[in-house]
N, C-alpha and C positions, 0 to 999 in steps of 0.2 A: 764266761765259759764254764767257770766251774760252778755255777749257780746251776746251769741246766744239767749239767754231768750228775747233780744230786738231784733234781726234783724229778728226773724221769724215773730212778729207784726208787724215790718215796710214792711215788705215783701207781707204778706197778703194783707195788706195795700193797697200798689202797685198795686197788682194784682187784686183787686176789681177794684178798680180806673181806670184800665187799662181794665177790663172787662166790664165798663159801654159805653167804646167809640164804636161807630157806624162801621160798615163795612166798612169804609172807600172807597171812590171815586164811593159813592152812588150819585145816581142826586138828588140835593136837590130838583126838582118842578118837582116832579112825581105827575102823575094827579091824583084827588081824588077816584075816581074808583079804580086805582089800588091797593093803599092805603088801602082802603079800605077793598078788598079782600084781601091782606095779613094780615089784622087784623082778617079779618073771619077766615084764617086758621091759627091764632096763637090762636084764642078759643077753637080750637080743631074740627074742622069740619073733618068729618072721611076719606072723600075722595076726591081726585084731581078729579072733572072733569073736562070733557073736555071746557067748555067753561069759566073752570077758569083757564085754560093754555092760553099762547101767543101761537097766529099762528107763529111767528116770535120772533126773540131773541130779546129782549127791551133795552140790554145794553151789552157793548161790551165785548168778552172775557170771558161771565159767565163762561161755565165750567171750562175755567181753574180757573176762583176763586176760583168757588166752589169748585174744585179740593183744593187747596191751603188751604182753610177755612176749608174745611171738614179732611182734613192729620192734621191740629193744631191740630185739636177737638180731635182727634182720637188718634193721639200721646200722647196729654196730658194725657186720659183715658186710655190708654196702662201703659206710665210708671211711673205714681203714681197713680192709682190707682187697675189695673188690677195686673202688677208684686208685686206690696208689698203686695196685697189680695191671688197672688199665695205663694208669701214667708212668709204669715200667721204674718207678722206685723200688724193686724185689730186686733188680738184677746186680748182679756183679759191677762195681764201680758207681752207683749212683749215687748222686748227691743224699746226701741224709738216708743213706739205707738204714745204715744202724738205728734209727730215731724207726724209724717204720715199720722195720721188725719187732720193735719192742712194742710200738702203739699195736700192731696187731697181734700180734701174743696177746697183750692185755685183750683185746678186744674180741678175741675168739675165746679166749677164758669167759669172758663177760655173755658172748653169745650162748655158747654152751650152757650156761647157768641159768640165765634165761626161756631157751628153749625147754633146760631140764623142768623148769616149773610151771610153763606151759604144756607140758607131757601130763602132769600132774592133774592140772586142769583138761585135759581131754580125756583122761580117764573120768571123772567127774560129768562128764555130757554125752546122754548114747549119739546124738546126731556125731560132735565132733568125735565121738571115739571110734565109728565106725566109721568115717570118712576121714581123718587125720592121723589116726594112732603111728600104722607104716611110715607113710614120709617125715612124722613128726621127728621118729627115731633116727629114719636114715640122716635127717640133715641133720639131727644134735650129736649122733655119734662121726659125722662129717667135722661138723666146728671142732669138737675135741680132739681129733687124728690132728686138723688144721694148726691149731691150738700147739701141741706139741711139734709139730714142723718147726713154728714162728721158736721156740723156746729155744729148738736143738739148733736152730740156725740150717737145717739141712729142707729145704722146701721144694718142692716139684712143685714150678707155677702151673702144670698142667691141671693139679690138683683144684684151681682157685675157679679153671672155669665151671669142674665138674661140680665145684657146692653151689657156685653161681646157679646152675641148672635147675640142681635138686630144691634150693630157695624160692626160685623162682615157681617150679611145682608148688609148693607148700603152698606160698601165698594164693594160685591160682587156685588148686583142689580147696584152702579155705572159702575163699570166697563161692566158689561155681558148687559143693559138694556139701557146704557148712554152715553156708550164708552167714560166713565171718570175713568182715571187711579189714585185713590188716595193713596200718598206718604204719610207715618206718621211721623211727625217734631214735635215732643214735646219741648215745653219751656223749659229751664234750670232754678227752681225753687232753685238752690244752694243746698250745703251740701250731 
């Protein structure tokens, strides 16, 4: 018992940790304009226009990152947090709630960070920035609200179906608006 009582804190652990690292095989001396507007739409500005899309793809291979970045995000949200909210593990009294709150904390941290670098890469591609940018946002700053739920232990499972939705959009407007095929590859958080 006390072997598990410690490996789920070194685990979380991990997976913050892990959640802080950058998108990896980003260009470090992206010029300050662009920079820039990706901070304006991480304030939450409502809408992609057009002249805050690239004419042209700024870095190599985006969608299939984004493909890649966005299947993490979505996996992890799939199965720890969507499947155990369907098998009723959230609620008051359930066997192993404490263990499932925590795997999904971890796991919406995990999505969020994910998506975040997938955001990165849709800036990077006019097709997906002017078909993805909006819902890209609404569902990363979705995981992250989520995210903080799981932490504070105060969760409104009503919240679980409305990101289920807004996910579900994303991967659809990817595909049908993007012609980005997103795969879900969840983490293996153990146990």
């Amino acid at each position: 018992m006390f072997r598990r009582v410690l490996v789920l804190p070194v685990l979380l652990l991990a997976l913050v940790a892990a959640s802080g690292c950058g998108g990896g095989g980003e260009k470090a001396h992206e010029d300050g304009a662009h920079a820039a507007a990706g901070r304006g739409a991480a304030a939450g500005s409502p809408a992609a226009s057009p002249s805050s899309c690239p004419t042209e793809a700024t870095k190599h291979f985006a969608k299939t990152r984004f493909a890649a970045d966005a299947g993490l995000a979505i996996g992890a949200f799939h199965r720890y947090i969507w499947k155990p909210y369907q098998a009723g593990s959230f609620k008051q009294g359930a066997d192993g709630r404490t263990k499932a709150f925590a795997k999904a904390g971890a796991a919406g941290l995990f999505a969020a960070n994910r998506l975040n670098a997938a955001r990165k890469l849709i800036g990077a591609d006019p097709k997906l920035c002017n078909a993805l940018k909006v819902p890209a946002e609404k569902v990363a700053a979705m995981f992250s609200a989520l995210a903080g739920r799981f932490k504070s232990g105060r969760l409104d499972q009503s919240q679980i179906g409305s990101v289920n939705s807004a996910v579900d959009g994303l991967k659809s407007d990817a595909q049908s608006r993007a012609g980005a095929t997103i795969q879900e590859k969840a983490p293996n958080l153990g146990g």
